[in-house]
N, C-alpha and C positions, 0 to 999 in steps of 0.2 A: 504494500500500500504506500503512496507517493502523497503525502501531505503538503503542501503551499500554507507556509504563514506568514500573515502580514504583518505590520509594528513590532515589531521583534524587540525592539528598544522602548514601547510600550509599558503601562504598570503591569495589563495583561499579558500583552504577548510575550512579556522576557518571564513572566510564570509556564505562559505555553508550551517555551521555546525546550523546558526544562521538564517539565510535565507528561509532553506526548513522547519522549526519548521511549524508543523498546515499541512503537505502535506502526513503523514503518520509517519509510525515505521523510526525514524531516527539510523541507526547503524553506529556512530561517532569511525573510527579508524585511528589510528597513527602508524606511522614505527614499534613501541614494542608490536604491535598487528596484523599487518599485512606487512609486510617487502618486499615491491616490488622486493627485489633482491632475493629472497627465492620462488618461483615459487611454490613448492610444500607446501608451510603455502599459499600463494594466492588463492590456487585449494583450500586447505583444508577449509578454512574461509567459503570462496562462497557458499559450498557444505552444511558446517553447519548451517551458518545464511540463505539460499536460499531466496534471495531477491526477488523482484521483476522490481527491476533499480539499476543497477552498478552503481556509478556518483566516475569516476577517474583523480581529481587535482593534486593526487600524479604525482612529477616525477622528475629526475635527472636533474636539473638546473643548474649546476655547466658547465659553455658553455666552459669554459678556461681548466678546469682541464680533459672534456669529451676526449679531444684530446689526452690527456696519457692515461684514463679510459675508453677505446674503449669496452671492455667488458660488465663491469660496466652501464656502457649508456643504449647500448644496451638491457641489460637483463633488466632494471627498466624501460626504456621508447618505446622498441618495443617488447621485449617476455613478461612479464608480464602484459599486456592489450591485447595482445593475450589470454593468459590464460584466463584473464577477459572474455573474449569477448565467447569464446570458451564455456565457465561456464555458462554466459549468456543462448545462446542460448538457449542448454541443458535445463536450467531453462523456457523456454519459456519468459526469462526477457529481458529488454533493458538497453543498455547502453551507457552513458553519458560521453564522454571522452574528453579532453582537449590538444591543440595543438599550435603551435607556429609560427608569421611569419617566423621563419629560415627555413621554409621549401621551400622557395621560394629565388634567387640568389641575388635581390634587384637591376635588372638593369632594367625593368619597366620603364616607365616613370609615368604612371597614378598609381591609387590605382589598385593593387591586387583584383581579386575575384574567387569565388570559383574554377570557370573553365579555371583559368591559370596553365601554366605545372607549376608544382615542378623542382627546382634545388635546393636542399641545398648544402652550401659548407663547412660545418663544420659537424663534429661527431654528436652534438646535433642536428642538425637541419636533418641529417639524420634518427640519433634514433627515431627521435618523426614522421618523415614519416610513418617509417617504423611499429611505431602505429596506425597513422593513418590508415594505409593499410589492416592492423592485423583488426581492429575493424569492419571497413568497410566489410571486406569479410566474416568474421569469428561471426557477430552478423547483423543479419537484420535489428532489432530494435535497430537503434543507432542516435546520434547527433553526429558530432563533431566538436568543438567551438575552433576557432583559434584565437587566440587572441595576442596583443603586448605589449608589454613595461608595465609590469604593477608592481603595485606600490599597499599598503596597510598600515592598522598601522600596520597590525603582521607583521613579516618576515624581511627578508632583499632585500633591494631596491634599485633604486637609487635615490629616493626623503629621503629617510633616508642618507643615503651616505651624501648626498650634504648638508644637517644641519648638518651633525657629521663637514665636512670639513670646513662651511661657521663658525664654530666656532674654529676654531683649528687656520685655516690659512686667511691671507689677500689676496690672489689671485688664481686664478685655470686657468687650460687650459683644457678644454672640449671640444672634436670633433664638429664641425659644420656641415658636411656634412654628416650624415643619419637623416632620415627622417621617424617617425611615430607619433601614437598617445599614447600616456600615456595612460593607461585603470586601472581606479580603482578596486581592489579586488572584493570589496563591489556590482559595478555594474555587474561585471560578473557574480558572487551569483546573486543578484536581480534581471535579466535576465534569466537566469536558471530557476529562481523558475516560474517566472512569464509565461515563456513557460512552464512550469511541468502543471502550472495549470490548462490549455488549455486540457488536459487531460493524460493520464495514459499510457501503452504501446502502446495498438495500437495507440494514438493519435503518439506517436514517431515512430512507423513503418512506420506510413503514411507520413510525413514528413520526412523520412531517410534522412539524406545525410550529408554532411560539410557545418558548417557554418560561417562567420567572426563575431569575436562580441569585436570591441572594439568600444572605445570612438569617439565621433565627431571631426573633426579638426585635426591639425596636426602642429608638432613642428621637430627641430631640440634635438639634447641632450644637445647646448648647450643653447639653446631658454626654454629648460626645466629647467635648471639648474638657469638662469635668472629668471626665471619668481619665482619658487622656496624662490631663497634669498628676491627678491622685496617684496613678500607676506609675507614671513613670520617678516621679516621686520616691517613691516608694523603691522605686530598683537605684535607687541612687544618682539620679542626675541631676545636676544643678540647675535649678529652674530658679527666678525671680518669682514668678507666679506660685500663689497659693490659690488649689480652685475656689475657696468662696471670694476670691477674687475674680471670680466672672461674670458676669452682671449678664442676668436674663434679660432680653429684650423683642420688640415682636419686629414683625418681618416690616414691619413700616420706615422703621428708626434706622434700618439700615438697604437703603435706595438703593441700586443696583439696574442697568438697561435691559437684563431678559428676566422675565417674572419666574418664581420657585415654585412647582406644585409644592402646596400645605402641606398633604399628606405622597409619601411617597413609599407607603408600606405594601407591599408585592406578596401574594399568597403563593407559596411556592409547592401546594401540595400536589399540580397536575405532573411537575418535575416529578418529587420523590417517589408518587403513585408509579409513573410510567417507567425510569430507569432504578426504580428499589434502591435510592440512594437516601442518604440525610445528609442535614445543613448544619453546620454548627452554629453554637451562637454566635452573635456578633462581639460579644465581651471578650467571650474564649480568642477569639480569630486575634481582636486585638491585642489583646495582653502578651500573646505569641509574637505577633509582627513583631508588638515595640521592642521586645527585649531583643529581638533580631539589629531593631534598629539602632538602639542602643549599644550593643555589641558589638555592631561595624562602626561603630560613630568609636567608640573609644578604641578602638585598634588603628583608624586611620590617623589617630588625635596624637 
């Protein structure tokens, strides 16, 4: 089996990159090898390495800036997973693509699942529908894994953020009122592979559809941002910040150009039903990373 992965340098895809080893030919690339916004290097790639699973973590993350980058968005997170998708088929292959709660309004009151309408209200949360849409129509053999808030040692984050802040400054003001789960890199790789394993294309044709996959539980941002300094705290790192130094605040006080779904909590039972998998909580996943991340912070130091 001949795997295509994209963002390799990614939060997800460098979990991927580490994750599907032992699952077949892994084809590990990055934007200077494959450039989501270049449609015609995306065709070309496909065409030459012809895979046998697309798996696409790439994508234009920038939710603030997507709003001036209306193009830009779009071409990297709804035409170019079309093309994917499109390639696919053609190959007789499947593909594995990646999606975001903003595709949902967050006025909800329960968790989100698959068979709720979409309203995004922002650029980004449109772009990546309008992926979703693309893949869905345009590749039979597809998954795709929606997932939230997620956080890693690579990349930038906002459990990175809040250690850069909690050592800079003695107080913060974090939104209190949206509502999801923090979803490790690591686990969404690890869930990935462990459904791959289950079997090959047709095992994913027969399964098609959308999936949620994030973490157990559910927090606030600024319930994240708490919990965050208490731990790492606690493992010994010098912070300036003490958490009841973080002042709850609502989603007003702090402006921003693309609007936040309120609620952004994902029901992940049609996943664990379908591939007999579980999700860890989101506490657990954390407490794990940080000490990771703390580990490489003081070995590079």
């Amino acid at each position: 089996m001949k795997i295509l992965l994209t963002g390799k340098n990614g939060q997800v895809g460098n979990e991927l990159a580490r994750c599907l080893q032992g699952l077949g030919e892994i084809i590990c690339l990055d934007r200077t090898q494959m450039d989501l916004a270049d449609l015609s290097q995306v065709r070309q790639v496909i065409r030459l390495s012809k895979p046998d699973i697309i798996i696409n973590p790439a994508a234009y993350t920038a939710v603030d800036k997507a709003e001036s980058e209306i193009d830009l968005a779009m071409r990297i997170n709804a035409e170019a997973p079309a093309v994917m998708a499109e390639e696919a088929q053609k190959l007789g292959a499947a593909m594995i693509h990646y999606s975001t709660d903003y595709v949902f309004d967050g006025t909800k009151s329960g968790s989100y699942t698959e068979n709720d309408e979409t309203n995004p209200q922002s650029v980004y949360g449109r772009s990546k529908l309008e992926g979703e849409k693309a893949v869905a129509q345009l590749c039979k053999a597809h998954w795709i894994f929606r997932t939230s808030w997620v956080f890693g040692v690579h990349g930038g984050n906002f459990l990175k953020t809040i250690l850069r802040l909690a050592q800079e400054r003695d107080s913060l003001r974090i939104v209190a009122d949206q509502t999801g789960a923090p979803t490790w890199a690591r686990t969404i790789a690890k869930t990935t592979a462990a459904a791959l394993q289950l079997g090959s294309v047709d095992h994913i044709l027969a399964t098609a559809g959308v999936y949620n996959l994030c973490a157990g539980g559910d927090t606030t941002w600024h319930g994240y941002a708490r919990h965050v300094v208490t731990q790492a705290r606690q493992l010994g790192m010098p912070l300036k910040l003490v958490p009841e130094s973080i002042e709850p605040i609502p989603t007003e006080a702090y402006p921003v150009p693309a609007p936040r779904p309120r609620n952004s909590r994902l029901s992940t039972e049609k996943l664990q039903s379908t591939f007999k998998l579980a999700l860890p909580d989101w506490c657990a996943d954390l407490d794990i990373c940080l000490k990771e991340l703390i580990q490489d912070t003081n070995e590079k130091s």
